[in-house]
C-alpha positions as CSV (number, residue, x, y, z in Angstrom):
1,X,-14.7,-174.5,182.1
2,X,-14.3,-171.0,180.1
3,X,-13.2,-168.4,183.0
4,X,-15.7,-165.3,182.8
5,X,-14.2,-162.1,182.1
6,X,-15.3,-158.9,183.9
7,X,-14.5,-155.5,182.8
8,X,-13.9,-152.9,185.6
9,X,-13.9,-149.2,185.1
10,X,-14.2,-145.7,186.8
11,X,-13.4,-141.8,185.8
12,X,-10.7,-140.6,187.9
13,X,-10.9,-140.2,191.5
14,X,-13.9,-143.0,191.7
15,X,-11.7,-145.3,193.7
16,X,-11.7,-148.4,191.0
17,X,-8.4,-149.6,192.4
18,X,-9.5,-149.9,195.5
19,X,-12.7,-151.7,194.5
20,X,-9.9,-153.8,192.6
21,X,-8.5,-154.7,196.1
22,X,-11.7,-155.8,198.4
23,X,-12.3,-158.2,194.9
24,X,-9.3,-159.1,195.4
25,X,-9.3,-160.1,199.5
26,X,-13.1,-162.5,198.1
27,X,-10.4,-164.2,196.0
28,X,-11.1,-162.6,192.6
29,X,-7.9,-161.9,190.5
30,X,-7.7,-157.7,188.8
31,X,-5.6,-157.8,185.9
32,X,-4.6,-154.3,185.9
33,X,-4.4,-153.0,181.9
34,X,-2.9,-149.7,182.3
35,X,0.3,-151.5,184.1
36,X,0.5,-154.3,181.6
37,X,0.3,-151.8,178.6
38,X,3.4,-150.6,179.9
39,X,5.4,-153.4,179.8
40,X,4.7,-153.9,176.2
41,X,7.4,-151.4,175.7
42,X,10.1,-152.9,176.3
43,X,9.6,-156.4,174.3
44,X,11.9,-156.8,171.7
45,X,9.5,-156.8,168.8
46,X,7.1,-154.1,170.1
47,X,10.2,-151.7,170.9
48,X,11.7,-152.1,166.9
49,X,8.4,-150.9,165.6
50,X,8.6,-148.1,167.7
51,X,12.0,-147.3,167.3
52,X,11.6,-147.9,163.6
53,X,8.0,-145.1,163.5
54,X,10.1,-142.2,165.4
55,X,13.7,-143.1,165.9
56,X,16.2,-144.1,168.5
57,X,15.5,-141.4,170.7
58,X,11.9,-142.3,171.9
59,X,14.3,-144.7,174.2
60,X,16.9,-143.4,176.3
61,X,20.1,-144.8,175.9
62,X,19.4,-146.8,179.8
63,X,16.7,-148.6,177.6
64,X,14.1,-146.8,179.3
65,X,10.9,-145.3,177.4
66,X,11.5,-141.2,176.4
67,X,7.6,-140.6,177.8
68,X,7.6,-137.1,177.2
69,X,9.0,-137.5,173.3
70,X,6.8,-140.4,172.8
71,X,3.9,-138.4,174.3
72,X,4.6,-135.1,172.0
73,X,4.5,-137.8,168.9
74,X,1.1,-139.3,170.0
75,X,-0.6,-135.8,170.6
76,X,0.6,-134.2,167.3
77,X,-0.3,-137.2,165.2
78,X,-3.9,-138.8,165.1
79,X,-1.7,-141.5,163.0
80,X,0.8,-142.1,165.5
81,X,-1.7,-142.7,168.2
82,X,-3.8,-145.2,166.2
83,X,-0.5,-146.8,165.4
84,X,0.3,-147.3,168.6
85,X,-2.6,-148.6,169.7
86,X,-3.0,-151.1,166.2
87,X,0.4,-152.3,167.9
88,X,0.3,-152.6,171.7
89,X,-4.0,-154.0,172.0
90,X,-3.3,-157.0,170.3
91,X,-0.5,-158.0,172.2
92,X,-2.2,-156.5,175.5
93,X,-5.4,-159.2,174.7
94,X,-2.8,-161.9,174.0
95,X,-0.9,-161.2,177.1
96,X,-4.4,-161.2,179.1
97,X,-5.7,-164.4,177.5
98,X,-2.3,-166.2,178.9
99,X,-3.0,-164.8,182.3
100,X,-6.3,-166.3,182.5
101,X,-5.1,-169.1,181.6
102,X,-3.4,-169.2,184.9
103,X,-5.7,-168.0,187.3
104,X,-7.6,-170.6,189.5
105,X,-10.8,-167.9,190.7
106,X,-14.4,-168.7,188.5
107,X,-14.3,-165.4,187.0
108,X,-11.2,-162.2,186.4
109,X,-11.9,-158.4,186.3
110,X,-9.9,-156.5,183.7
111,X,-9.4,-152.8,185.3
112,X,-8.9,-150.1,182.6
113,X,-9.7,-146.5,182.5
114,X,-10.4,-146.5,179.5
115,X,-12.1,-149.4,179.0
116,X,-15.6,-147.9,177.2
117,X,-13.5,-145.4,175.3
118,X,-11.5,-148.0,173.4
119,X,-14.3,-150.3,172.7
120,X,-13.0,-152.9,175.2
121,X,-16.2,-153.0,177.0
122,X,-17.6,-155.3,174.4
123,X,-15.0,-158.0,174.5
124,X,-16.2,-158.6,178.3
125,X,-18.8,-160.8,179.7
126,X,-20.1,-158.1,182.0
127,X,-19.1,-154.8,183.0
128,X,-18.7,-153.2,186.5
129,X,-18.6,-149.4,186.7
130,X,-17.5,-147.7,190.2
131,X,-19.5,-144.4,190.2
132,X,-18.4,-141.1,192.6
133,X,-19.8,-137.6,192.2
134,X,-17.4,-135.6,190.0
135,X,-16.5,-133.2,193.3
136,X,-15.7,-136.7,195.1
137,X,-13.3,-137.6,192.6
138,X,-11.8,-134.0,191.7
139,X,-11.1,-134.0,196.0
140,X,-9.6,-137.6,196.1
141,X,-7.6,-137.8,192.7
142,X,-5.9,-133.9,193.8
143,X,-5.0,-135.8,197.3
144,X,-4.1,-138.6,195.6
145,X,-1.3,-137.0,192.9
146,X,-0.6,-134.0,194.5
147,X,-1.9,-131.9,192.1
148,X,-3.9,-128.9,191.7
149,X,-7.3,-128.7,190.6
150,X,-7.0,-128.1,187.0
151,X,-4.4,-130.7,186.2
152,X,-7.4,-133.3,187.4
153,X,-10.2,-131.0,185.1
154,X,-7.4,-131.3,182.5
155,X,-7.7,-135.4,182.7
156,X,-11.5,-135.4,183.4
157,X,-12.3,-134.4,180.0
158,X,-10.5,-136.9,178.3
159,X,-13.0,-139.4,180.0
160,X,-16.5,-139.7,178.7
161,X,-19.3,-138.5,181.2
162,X,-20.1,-140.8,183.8
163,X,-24.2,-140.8,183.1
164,X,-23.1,-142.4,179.1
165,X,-20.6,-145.2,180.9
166,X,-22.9,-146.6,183.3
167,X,-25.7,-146.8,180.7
168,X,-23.5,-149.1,179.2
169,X,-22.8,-150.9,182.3
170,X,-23.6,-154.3,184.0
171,X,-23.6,-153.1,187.8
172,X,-22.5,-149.9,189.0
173,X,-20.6,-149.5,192.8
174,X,-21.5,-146.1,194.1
175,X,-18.3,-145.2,195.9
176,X,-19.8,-141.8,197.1
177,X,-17.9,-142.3,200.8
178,X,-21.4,-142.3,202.0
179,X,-23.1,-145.5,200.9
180,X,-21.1,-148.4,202.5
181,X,-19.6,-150.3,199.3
182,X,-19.0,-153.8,200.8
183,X,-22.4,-155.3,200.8
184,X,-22.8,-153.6,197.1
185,X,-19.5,-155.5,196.2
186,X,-20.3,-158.8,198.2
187,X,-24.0,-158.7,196.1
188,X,-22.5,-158.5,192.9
189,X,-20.0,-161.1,193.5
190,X,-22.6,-163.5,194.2
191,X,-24.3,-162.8,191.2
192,X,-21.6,-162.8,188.7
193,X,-20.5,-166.4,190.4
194,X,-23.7,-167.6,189.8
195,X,-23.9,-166.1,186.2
196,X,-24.2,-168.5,183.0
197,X,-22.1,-167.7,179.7
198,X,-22.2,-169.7,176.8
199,X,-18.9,-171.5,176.2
């Protein structure tokens, strides 16, 4: 039987990850995008084409990726960026289709920030959004990375508004630290077990 695939999503500071984890503990496997994107890197193949767009010295001579040149590159260059991108997504959905391949639960969640902003929202059978009020999230992701209040502002606003990303969601978790998000989670396991998808 076909495994269902669940996108998972959330702005900064929402706690998606740790959604992820009670999924998790109900026996649910996360494949965790962001991570896996950057592995990609360092394959053979994948790390010629890079090396080949902007030279030997977007690695360091250890192996390891030059983040801060490569970054510089990507946020000069519209081009660069969509090169990147044309390069590391196909390989990311290969890499993905493998995994659940391997996995024994009825359906997966695919967690990605940036899941509705790179179209990957439509390659999913259904999409969970975990939803925090944006002084929530500003509070928990400063904790979180030791930062200062602008830094997060600075990320926020690469992220589309929350209000357009749960339109175009399945089920949303409110993860306001009020609400208590187990039976919410527990509820839309049950349904997404007992949901039909073609083959």
């Amino acid at each position: 039987m076909k495994i269902k695939r669940i996108g998972i999503s959330g702005n900064i500071g929402s706690g998606k990850s740790y959604v992820c984890k009670i999924f998790n503990q109900l026996g649910i496997s996360t494949f965790h995008s962001d991570e896996e994107t950057k592995k990609l890197y360092f394959l053979p193949d994948v790390k010629k084409e890079i090396i080949g767009r902007f030279g030997e010295e977007v690695y360091f001579a250890d192996g390891s990726l030059n983040k801060k040149l490569l970054s510089y590159h990507l946020f000069q260059n519209p081009e660069a960026l969509k090169f990147i991108e044309a390069l590391l997504y196909p390989k990311l959905n290969q890499v993905f289709d493998e995994w659940c391949e391997q996995q024994p639960s009825e359906y997966v969640l695919f967690e990605s920030a940036i899941l509705f902003e790179k179209n990957f929202d439509k390659q999913f059978d259904k999409v969970i959004f975990v939803s925090a009020p944006e002084n929530i999230r500003l509070q928990r992701a400063m904790e979180r990375d030791k930062c200062d209040e602008e830094n997060v502002r600075s990320r926020m606003r690469l992220q589309w508004d929350e209000e357009t990303k749960k339109s175009k969601s399945d089920y949303i978790i409110n993860n306001d630290g009020a609400e208590d998000i187990m039976p919410q989670i527990v509820k839309i396991n049950s349904e997404i077990q007992n949901l039909k998808i073609s083959e």
